[in-house]
C-alpha positions in Angstrom: 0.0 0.0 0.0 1.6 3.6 -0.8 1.3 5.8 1.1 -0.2 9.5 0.5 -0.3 12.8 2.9 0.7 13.0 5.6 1.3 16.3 8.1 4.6 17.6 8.2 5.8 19.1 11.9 9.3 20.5 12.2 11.4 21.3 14.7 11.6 25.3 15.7 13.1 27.0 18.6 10.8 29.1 20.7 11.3 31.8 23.3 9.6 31.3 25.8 6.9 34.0 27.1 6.7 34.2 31.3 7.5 30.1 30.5 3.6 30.2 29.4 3.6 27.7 26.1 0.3 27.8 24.4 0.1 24.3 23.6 -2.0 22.8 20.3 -2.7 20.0 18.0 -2.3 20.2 14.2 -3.9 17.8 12.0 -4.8 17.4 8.9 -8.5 15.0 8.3 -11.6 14.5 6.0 -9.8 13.3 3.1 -12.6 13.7 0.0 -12.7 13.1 -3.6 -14.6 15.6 -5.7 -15.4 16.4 -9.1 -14.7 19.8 -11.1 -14.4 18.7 -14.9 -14.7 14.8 -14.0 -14.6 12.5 -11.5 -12.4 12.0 -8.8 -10.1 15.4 -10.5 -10.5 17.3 -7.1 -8.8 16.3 -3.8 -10.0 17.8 -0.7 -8.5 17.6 3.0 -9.0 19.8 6.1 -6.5 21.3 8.2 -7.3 21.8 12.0 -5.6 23.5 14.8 -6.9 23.0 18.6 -5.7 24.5 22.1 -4.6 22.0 24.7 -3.6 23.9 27.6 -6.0 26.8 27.7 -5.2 27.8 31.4 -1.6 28.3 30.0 -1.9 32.5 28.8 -5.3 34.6 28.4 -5.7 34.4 24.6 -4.3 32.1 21.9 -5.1 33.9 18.5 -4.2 32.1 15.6 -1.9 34.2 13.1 -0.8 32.6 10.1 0.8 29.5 9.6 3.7 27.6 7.2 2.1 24.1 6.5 4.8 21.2 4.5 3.1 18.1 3.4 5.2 14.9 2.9 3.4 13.8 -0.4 3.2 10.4 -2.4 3.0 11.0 -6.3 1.2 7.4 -6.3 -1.9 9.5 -5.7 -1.6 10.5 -8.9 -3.0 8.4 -11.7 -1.0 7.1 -14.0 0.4 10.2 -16.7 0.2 12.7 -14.6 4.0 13.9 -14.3 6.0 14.4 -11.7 6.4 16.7 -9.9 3.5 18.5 -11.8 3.5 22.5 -11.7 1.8 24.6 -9.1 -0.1 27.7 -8.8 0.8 30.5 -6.4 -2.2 31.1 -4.9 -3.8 34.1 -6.7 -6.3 34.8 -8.5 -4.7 35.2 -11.8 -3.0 32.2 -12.4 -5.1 29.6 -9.9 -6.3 27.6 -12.5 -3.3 27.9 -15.1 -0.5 25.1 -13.5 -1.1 21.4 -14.0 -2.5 21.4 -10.1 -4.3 23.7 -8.7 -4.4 24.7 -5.1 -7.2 26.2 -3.3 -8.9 26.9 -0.4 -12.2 26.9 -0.3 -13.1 27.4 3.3 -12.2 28.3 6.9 -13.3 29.3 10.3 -11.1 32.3 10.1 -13.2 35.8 9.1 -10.7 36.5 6.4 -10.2 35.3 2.9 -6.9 33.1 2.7 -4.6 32.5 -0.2 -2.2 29.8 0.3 1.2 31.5 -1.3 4.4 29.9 -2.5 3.2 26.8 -3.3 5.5 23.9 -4.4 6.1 20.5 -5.0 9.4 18.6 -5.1 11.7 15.8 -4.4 14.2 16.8 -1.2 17.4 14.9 -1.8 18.2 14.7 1.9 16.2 12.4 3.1 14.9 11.2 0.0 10.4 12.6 0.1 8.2 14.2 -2.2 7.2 17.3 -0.3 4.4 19.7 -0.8 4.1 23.7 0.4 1.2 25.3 0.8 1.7 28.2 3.1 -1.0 31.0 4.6 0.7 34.0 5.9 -1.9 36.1 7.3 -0.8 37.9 10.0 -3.5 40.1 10.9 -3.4 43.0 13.4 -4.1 41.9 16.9 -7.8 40.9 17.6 -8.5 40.2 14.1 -7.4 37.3 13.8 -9.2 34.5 15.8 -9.2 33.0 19.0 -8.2 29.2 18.6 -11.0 26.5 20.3 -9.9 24.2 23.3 -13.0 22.2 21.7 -12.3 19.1 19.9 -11.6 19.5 17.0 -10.7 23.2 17.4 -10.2 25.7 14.9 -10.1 25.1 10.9 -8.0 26.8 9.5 -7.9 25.9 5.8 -9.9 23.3 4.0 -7.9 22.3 1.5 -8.8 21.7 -2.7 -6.2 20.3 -4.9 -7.4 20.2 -8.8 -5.7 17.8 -10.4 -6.3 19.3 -14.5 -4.2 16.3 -16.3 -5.7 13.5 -14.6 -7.6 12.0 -11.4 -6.4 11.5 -7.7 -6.7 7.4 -6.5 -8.3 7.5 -3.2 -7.0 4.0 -3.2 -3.5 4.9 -2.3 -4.6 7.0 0.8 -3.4 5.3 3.7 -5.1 6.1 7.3 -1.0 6.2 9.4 1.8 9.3 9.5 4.7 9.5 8.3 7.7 10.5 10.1 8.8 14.1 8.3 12.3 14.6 6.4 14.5 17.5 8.2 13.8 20.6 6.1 15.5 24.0 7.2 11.8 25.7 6.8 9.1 23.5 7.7 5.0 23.7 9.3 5.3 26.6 11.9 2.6 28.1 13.4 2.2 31.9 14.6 0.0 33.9 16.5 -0.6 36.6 19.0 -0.2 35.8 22.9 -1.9 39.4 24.0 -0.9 41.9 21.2 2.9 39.7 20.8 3.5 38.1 18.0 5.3 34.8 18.7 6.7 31.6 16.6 4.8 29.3 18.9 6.1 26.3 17.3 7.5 23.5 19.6 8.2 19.7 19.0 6.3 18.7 21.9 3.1 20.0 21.4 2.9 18.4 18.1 0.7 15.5 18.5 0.0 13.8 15.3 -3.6 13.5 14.9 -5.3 10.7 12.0 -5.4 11.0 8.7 -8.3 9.6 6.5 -10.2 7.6 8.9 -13.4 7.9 8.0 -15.7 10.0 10.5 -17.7 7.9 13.0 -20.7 9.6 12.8 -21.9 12.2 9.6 -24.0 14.9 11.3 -26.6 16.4 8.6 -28.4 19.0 11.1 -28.3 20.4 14.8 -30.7 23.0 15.6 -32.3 23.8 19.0 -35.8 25.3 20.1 -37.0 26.6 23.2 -40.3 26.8 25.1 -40.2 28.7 28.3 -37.2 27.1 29.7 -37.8 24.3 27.8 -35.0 23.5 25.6 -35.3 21.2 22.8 -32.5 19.4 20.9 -32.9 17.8 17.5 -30.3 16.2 15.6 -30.2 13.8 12.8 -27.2 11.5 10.7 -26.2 10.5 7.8 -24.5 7.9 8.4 -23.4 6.3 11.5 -20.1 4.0 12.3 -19.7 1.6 15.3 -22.2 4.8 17.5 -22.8 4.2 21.2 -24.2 7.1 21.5 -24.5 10.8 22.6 -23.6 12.6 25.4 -25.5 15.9 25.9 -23.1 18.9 26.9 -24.2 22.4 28.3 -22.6 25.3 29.6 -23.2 29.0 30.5 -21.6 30.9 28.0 -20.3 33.1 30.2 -18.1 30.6 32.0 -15.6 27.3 30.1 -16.7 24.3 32.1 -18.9 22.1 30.2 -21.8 19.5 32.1 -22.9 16.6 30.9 -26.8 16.8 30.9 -28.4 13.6 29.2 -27.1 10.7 27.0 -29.0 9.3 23.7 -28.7 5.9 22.5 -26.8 5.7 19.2 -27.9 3.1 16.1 -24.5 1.2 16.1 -23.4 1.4 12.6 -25.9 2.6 9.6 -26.2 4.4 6.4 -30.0 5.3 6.9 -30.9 8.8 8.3 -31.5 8.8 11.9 -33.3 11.7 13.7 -32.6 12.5 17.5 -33.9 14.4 20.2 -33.1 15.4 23.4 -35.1 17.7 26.2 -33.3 20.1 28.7 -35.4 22.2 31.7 -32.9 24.9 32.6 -33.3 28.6 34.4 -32.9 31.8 32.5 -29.6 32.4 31.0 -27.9 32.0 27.6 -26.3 28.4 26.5 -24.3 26.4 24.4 -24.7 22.8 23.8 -22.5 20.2 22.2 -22.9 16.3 21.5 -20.0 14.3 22.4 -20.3 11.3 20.0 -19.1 7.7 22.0 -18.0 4.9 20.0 -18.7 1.3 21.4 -14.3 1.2 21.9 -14.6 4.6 23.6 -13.2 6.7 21.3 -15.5 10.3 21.1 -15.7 13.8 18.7 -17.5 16.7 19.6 -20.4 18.6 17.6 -21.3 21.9 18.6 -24.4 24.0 18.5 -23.5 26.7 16.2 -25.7 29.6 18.0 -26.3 30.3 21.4 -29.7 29.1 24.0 -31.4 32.1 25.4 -33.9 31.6 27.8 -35.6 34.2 29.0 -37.6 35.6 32.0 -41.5 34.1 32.3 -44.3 37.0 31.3 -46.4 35.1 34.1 -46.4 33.8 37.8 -47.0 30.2 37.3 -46.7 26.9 39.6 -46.4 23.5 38.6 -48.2 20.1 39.5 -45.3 18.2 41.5 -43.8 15.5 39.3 -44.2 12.5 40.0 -47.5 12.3 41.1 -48.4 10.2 43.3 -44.7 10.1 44.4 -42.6 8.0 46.8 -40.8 9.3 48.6 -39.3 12.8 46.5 -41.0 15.2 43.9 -40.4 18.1 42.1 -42.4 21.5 41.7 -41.3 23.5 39.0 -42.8 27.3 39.4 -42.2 30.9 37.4 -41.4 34.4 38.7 -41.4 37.0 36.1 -40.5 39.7 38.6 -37.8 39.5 41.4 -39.4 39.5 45.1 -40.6 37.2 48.1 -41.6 33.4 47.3 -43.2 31.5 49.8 -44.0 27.8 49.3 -45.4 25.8 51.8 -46.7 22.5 52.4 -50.1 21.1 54.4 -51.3 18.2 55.7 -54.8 17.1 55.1 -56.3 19.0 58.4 -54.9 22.5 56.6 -51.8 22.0 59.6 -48.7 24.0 57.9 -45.7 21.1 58.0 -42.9 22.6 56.1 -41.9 25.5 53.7 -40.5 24.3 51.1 -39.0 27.5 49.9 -38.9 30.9 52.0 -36.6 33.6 50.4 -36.3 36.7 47.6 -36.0 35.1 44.5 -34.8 36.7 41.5 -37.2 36.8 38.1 -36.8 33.5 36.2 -37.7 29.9 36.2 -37.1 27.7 39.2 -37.3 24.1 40.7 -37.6 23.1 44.2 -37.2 19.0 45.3 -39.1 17.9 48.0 -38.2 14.5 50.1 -41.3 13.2 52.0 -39.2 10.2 53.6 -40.4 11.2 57.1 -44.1 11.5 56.3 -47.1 9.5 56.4 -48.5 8.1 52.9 -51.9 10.6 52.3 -52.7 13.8 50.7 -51.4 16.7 50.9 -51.3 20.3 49.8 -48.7 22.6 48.5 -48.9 26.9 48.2 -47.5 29.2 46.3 -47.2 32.7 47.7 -45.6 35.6 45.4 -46.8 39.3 45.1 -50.4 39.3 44.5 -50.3 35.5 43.3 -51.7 32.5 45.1 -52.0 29.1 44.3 -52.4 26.1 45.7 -52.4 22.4 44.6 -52.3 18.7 45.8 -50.0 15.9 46.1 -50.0 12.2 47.0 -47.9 10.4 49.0 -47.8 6.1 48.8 -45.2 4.3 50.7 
């Protein structure tokens, strides 16, 4: 089996910065074949960069980059020569050399030209080695801040237009390579504050896979909300060896992430699968992700694109407790739309007040109170919601 492309990582001295190393992972994945004038004439490939110490300095913000590519010519069909001629990234000449080089996405706000571009044999060690560099180097704060989240930030997607012939997903081959020493090789910069800095280091290069095929293909994620009611719908394209999903949310106003739910997965299908998931939460704005679980334990992330707001209620409201009849806890969800004094107290049968289940100022939003009746009798009784000018009053039953 030959082998194809595989990311190049070099070795670059770096000064240190208060001995605070923003750490990352740089990989290269979803290896596609595409067609422009006929099939399988377009080679596309993804380039990712994520944070892996984000305690280490305030602000990681991706600069530009340097990317070398160990390349096998045995991707090439046969008559396609070697090593063919490349364009240099403009405009004017992208589609004139034998391959063209492209890129034709990115989650960075500017448009990127990948400049210089080359192929060629090194003599010393013997490879076939491919340049595609993105200098960028935007003022600080316009650039963008790289993601701690799996897999982090694309930088590139890649398109390589082969115009003399086709590309033979065949001789793609899902291992790394270990690079040739090159005096300029991948290097990544980017601004720690308003410095710029080479933060390129041997050891935070951790080789990610190439060309294994995605475990799951996600074809939508949206959310809805309801009150407080959020509603998660998913659905896949395809699914490979899935367990299942894990539910993620956060504040967005804070970085630690809490698992909420889990869905069953359909093991491994090419049908289209929808999902859904329910989350009750108080006023506040959101993200969610899903963390995708294979049956060996492997996992990606896929995040919610927009933010959850949830909003105050327009009404005073009060549940009925849940369960009902309950043994020997329940929950009573109820809604303040203003901020003030909430009383909620419980009776016995007789009308005897037994307990106040909640007794303080609350702030205007949507709220949940757990109620354990382990030391009570089984029967009816009667809970009462006191709030402003609003009063109500329901029942609950007890069987032990």
């Amino acid at each position: 089996m030959y082998k194809f492309v595989y990311l190049l990582i070099s070795i670059i001295a770096f000064n240190h910065i208060n001995a605070q190393i923003p750490e990352y992972t740089l990989s290269a994945k979803n290896f596609t074949l595409g067609s422009i004038n006929f099939p399988d004439d377009a080679l596309y490939f993804d380039v990712y960069i994520q944070w892996t110490n984000p305690d280490s300095v305030p602000n990681f913000e991706f600069a530009g980059s340097q990317l070398f590519f160990s390349f096998n010519r045995n991707v090439f069909t046969p008559g396609t020569t070697f090593p063919p001629s490349l364009n240099g990234g403009t405009s004017a000449n992208a589609d004139t050399s034998e391959i063209s080089i492209k890129i034709v996405g990115s989650d960075l706000p500017i448009n990127l030209i990948p400049r210089n571009n080359s192929l060629w044999t090194a003599a010393t060690p013997t490879a076939d080695i491919m340049r595609g560099a993105i200098n960028i180097l935007p003022a600080p704060g316009f650039g963008i801040n790289v993601s701690p989240d799996f897999p982090g930030t694309k930088i590139c997607r890649y398109r390589l237009w082969n115009k003399t012939g086709t590309f033979n997903f065949a001789q793609l081959n899902p291992a790394w390579r270990n690079p040739p020493i090159l005096t300029f090789a991948t290097k990544i910069i980017a601004y720690i504050g308003t410095a710029l800095i080479d933060v390129t280091t041997p050891e935070t290069h951790i080789i990610d896979y190439l060309n294994n095929p995605l475990p799951v293909e996600l074809a939508s994620f949206a959310a809805a909300t309801n009150r407080n009611n959020v509603t998660l719908n998913w659905s896949t394209a395809k699914e490979i060896n899935n367990s299942g999903f894990d539910v993620e949310r956060k504040l967005t106003t804070t970085n630690e992430w809490t698992r909420v739910g889990n869905v069953a997965g359909n093991g491994t299908t090419n049908e289209t699968h929808n999902y859904t998931f329910s989350d009750r939460v108080t006023t506040g704005n959101y993200n969610y992700r899903l963390k995708q679980v294979d049956f060996n334990g492997n996992f990606e992330y896929f995040n919610l694109s927009s933010e959850v707001n949830v909003g105050i209620p327009d009404k005073f409201d009060m549940s009925q407790n849940y369960p009902n009849p309950f043994n020997p806890s329940t929950k009573i969800n109820y809604d303040i739309p203003v901020d003030g004094k909430v009383t909620i107290a419980l009776y016995d049968i007789s009308g005897r007040e037994i307990a106040k289940l909640v007794n303080e100022v609350k702030h205007a939003g949507y709220y949940t109170v757990q109620f354990n009746a382990s030391n009570l009798s089984s029967g009816m009784y009667f809970y009462r919601i006191s709030a402003g000018d609003f009063v109500s009053t329901k029942k609950m039953v007890l069987i032990k």
